[in-house]
C-alpha positions in Angstrom: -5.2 -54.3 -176.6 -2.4 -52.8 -174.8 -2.6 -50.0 -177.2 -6.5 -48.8 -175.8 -5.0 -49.2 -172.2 -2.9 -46.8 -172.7 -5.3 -44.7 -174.6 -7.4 -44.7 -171.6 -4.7 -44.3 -168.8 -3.7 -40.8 -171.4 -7.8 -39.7 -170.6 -8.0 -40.8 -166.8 -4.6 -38.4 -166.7 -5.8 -35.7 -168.3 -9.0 -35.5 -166.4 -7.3 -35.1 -163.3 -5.0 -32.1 -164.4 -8.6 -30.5 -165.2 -10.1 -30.8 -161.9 -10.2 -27.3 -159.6 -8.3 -27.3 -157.3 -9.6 -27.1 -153.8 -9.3 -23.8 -151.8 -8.5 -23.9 -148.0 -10.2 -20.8 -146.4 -8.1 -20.2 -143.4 -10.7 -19.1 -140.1 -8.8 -16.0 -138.8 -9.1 -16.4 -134.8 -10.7 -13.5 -133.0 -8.6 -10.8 -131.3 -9.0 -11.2 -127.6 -9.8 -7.8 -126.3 -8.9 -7.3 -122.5 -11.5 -5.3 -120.7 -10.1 -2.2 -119.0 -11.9 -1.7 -115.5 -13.5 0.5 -114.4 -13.5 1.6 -110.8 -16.7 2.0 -109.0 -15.9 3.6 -105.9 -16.3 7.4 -106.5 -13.5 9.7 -104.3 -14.9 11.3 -101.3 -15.4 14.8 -101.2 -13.6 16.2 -98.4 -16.3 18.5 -96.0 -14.8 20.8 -93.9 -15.0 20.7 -90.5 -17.8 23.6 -89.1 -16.0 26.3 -87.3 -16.9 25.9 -83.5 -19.4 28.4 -82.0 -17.9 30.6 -79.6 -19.8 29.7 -76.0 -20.7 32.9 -74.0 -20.0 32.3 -70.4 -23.7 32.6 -68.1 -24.5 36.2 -66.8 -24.9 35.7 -62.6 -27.7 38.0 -61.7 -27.5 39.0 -58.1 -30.0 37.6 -56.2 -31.6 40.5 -54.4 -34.0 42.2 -55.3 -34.3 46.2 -55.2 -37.3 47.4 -52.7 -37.4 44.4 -50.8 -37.5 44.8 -46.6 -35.2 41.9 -44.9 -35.2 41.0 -41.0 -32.8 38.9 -39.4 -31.9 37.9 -36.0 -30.0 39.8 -33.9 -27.5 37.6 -32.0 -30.3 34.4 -31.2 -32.7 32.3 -32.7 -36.2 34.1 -32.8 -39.9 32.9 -33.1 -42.0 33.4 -35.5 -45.7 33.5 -34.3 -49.4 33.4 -35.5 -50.2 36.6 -34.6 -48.4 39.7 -33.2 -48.4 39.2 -29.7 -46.4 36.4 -27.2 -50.2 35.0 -26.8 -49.9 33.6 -30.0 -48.6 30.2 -31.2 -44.9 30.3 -32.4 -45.7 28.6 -36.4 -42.0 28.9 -37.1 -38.5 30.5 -36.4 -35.8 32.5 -37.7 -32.5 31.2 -37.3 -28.9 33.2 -36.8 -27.8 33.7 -40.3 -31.0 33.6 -41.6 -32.9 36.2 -43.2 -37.1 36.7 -44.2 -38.8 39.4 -46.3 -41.0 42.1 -44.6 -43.8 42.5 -46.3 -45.9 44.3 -43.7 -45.9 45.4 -39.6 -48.3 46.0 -36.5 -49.8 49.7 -35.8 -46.6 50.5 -33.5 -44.0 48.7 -35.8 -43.2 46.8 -32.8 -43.6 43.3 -34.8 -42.5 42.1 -38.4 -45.2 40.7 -40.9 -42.9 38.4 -42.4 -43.3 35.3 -44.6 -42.5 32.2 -42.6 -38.7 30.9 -42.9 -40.2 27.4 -41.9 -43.3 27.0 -44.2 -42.6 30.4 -47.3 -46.4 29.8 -48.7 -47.4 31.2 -45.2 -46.5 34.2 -43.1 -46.2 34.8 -39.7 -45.2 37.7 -37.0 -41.7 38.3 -35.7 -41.1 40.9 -32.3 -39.5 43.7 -34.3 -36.8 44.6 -31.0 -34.6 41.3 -31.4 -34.2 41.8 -35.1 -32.8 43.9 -37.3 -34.3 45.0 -40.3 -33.4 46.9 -43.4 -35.4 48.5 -46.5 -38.2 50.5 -46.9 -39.5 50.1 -43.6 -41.4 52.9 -43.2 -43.5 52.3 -46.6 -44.9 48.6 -45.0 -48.6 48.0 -44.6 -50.0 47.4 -41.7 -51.2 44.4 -40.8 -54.4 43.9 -38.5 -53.7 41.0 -36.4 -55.5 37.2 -36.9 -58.2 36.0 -35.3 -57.5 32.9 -33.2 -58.7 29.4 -34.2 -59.2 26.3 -32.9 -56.4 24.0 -34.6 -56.7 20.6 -32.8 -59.4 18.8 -30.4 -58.2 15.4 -28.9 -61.4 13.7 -27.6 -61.0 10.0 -25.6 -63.9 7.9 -23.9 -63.8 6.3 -20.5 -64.2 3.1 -20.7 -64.0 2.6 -24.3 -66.1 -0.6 -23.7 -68.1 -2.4 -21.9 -69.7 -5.3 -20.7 -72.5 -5.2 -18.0 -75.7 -6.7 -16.9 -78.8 -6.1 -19.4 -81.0 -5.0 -15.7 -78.5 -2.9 -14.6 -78.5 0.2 -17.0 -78.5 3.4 -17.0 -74.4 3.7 -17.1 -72.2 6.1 -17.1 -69.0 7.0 -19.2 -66.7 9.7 -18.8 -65.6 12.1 -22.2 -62.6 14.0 -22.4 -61.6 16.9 -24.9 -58.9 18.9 -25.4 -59.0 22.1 -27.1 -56.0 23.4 -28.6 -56.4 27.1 -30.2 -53.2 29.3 -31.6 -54.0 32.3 -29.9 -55.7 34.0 -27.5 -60.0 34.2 -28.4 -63.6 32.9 -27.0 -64.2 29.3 -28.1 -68.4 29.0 -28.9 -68.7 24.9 -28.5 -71.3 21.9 -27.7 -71.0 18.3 -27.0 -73.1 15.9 -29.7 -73.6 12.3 -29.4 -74.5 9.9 -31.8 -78.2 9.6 -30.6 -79.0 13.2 -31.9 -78.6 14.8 -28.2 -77.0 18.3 -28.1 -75.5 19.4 -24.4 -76.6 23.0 -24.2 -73.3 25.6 -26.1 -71.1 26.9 -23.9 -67.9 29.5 -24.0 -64.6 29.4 -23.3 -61.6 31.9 -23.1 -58.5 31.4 -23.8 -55.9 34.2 -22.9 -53.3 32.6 -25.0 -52.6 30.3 -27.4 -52.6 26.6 -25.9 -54.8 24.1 -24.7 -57.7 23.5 -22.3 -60.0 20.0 -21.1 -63.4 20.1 -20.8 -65.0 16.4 -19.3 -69.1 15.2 -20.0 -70.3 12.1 -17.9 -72.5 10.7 -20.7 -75.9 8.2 -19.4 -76.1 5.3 -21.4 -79.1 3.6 -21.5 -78.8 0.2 -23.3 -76.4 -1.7 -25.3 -74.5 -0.4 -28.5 -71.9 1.6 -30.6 -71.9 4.9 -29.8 -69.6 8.2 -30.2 -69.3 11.7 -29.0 -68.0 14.5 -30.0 -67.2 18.4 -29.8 -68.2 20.6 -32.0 -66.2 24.1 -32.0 -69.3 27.0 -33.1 -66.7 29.8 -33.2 -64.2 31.0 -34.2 -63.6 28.3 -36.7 -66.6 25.5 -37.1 -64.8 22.1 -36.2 -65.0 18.8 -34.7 -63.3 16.5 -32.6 -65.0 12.6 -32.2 -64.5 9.8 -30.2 -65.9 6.5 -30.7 -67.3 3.8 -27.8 -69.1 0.2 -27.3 -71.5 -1.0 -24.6 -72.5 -4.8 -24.6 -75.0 -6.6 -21.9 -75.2 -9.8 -20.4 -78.6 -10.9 -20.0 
């Protein structure tokens, strides 16, 4: 009995010594590779600064200009007129210091066609013998003087209204108008009212620029608005109104 134990102990012993032997594959770890990085900011590229441009200093150009005839006043303040002549209204002045461009004279050269120091889109007349004038004098056109017109007409009414009795008409009211012309000429005129009446033309002369009143008693026959006016013919075709009221009272 003990004698097939040990038999069998021999054979479990050498079984084992004929088993493989078991092989432990080792796992190498991976090599760690450390990124190298990379810069993303490009270098600037240095521009050059431009070259400043040279700036040319501004050419003056004189201010007068060749050919051009200049009056000025000779130690006072002058007028400068409508028209060539001390009839006409002064429309501006001239004063010391001051200068105006000729551009044209009377027959005699005794007065300056200038254009007007006060208003320069309009011209006007200055007495050539309290200026003194330079350029081509001689070579100026001349100038035929202006014809006169009527510039203003103030016209009022007298009462400008009232109030009276519905029986007691006709009435009377009293218009005024003054005429103011810029020169000396021969007003062609009318009065007009607003019931179609027209007061026969007259004339009037005026020597000299100025002013002068002329007066109409107007009839009124019954109530209402009314207005009057004068109306300037010739030289110039004008009108100056004025505006009244008439009420009644039974």
């Amino acid at each position: 009995m003990r004698h097939r134990l040990w038999i069998v102990f021999v054979a479990l012993g050498l079984a084992a010594c004929n088993l493989p032997a078991t092989q432990v594959t080792s796992t190498p770890f991976p090599t760690l590779l450390l990124d190298t990085p990379t810069s993303s900011f490009s270098t600037p590229t240095l521009v050059p600064m431009e070259t400043l441009l040279a700036i040319p200093s501004p050419t003056v150009t004189s201010t007068s200009t060749p050919g051009v005839s200049l009056a000025s006043p000779i130690d006072q303040p002058v007028n400068c007129r409508y028209g060539p002549s001390t009839a006409y209204s002064v429309v501006g002045g001239l004063e010391l210091g001051q200068q105006a461009e000729v551009v044209g004279r009377s027959a005699d050269s005794s007065w300056w066609y200038v254009r007007n120091p006060s208003n320069p889109s309009t011209y006007c007349w200055l007495f050539a013998s309290v200026t003194e004038a330079s350029g081509d004098l001689e070579g100026l056109p001349v100038v035929s003087p202006p014809v006169a017109i009527v510039e203003r007409i103030d016209v009022s009414v007298n009462p400008i209204s009232m109030d009276v009795g519905c029986g007691s008409f006709p009435h009377y009211v009293t218009a005024t108008a003054t005429i103011f012309t810029n020169g000396p000429t021969n007003l062609l005129w009318r009065w007009e009212t607003s019931l179609n009446e027209v007061i026969e033309k007259e004339s009037l002369l005026y020597l000299e620029g100025g002013s002068q009143t002329v007066q109409e008693y107007y009839r009124v026959n019954s109530s209402g608005d009314y207005w009057i006016q004068v109306h300037i013919l010739s030289p110039n075709d004008t009108t100056g109104r004025a505006y009244f009221k008439i009420t009644c009272t039974p």
